[in-house]
C-alpha atoms as one frame of an Amber mdcrd trajectory, in Angstrom:
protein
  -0.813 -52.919  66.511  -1.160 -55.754  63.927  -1.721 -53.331  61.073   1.481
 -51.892  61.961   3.813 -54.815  62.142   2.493 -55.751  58.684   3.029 -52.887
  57.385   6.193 -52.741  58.829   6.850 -56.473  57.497   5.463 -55.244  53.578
   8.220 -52.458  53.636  10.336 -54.044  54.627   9.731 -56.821  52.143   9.098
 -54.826  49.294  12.732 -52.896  50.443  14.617 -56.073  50.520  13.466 -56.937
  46.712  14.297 -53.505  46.038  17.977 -54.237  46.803  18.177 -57.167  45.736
  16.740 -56.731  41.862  19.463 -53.407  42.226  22.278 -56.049  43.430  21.936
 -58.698  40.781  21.465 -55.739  38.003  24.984 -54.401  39.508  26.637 -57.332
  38.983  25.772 -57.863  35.743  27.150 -55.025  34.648  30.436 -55.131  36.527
  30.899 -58.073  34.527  32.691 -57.620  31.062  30.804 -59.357  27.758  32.229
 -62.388  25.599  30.513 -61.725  22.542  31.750 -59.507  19.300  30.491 -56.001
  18.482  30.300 -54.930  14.948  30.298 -51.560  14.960  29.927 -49.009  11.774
  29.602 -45.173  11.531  28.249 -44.374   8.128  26.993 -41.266   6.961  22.701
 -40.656   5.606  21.783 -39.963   2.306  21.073 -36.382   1.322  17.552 -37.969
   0.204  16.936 -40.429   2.871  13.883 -39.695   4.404  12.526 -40.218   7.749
   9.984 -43.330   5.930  13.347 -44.937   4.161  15.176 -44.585   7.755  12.655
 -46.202   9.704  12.581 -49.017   7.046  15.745 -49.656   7.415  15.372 -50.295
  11.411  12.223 -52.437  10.967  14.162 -54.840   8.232  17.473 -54.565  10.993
  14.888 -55.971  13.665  14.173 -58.548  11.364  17.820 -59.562  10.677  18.424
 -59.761  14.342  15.639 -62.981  14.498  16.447 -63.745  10.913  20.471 -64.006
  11.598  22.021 -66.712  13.687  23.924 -65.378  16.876  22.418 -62.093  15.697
  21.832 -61.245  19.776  21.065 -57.360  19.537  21.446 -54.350  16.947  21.450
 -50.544  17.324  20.580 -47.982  15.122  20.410 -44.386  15.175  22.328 -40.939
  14.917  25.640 -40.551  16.608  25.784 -38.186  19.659  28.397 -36.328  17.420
  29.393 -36.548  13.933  32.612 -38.376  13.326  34.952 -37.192  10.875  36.721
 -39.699   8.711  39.104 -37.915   5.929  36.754 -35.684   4.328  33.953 -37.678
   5.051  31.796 -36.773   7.829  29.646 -39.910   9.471  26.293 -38.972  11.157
  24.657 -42.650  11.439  25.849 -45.336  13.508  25.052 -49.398  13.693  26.532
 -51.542  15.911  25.504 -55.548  15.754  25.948 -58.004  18.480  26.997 -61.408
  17.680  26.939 -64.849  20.283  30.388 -65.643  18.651  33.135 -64.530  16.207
  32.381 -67.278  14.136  28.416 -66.065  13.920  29.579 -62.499  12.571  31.948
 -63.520  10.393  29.412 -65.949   8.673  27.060 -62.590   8.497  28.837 -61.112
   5.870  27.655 -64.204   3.163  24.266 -64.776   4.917  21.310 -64.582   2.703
  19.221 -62.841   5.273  22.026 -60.033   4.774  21.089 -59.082   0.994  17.820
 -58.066   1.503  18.573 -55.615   4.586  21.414 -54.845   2.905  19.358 -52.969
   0.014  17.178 -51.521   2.484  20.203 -50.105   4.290  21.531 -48.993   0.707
  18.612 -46.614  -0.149  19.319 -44.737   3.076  22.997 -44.484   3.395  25.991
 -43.141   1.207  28.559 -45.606   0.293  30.986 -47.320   2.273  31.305 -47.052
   5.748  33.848 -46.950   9.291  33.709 -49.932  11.104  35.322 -52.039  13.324
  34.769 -54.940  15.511  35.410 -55.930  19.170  35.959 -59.275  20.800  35.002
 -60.022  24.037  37.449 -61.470  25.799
């Protein structure tokens, strides 16, 4: 009988934190962000290889602890290629920043020059971006 009711007791507390973690996770994302995206479609190299790609997401992990406000960064192939004019993006980035301020002082950075290069021997030039403000 007292195996039982603790057992009971264990699901029932192991349920509860179920829910709970699940609640708190839900509300989080209900909420909207306050921080700016910098996001950029640009388009691989014929020669890039899959060495010079993953060099260029090891040195964009190391801007994101090397760049103040630098919260998060993606990098990989978009779902679909865009099409810009007759320029067809495959590659997408998209940088989080704390504040506007933070990713507009990115662009003169030091940290940005060397990742920069990196991201130059893998991509063709120029790129579609754009950036969103949380509001």
């Amino acid at each position: 009988m007292k195996k039982t009711i603790s057992r009971k007791l264990m699901f029932m507390l192991i349920g509860s934190t179920l829910f709970l973690a699940g609640w708190v996770m839900g509300q989080r994302r209900a909420s909207l962000e306050h921080t700016t995206v910098h996001a950029v479609a640009w388009t691989a190299a014929e020669n890039a290889t899959p060495a010079g790609l993953e060099n260029f997401k090891r040195a964009t992990e190391e801007l994101v602890t090397a760049m103040p406000g630098l919260e998060r960064a993606w990098v990989g192939k978009l779902r679909q290629p865009m099409v810009v004019g007759d320029i067809t993006r495959t590659h997408g980035l998209v940088l989080e920043f704390d504040t506007v301020e933070n990713k507009v002082a990115y662009s003169d950075h030091p940290a940005r020059v060397p990742w920069a290069k990196v991201w130059s021997e893998v991509r063709v030039p120029r790129s579609t971006n754009f950036d969103v403000i949380g509001e």
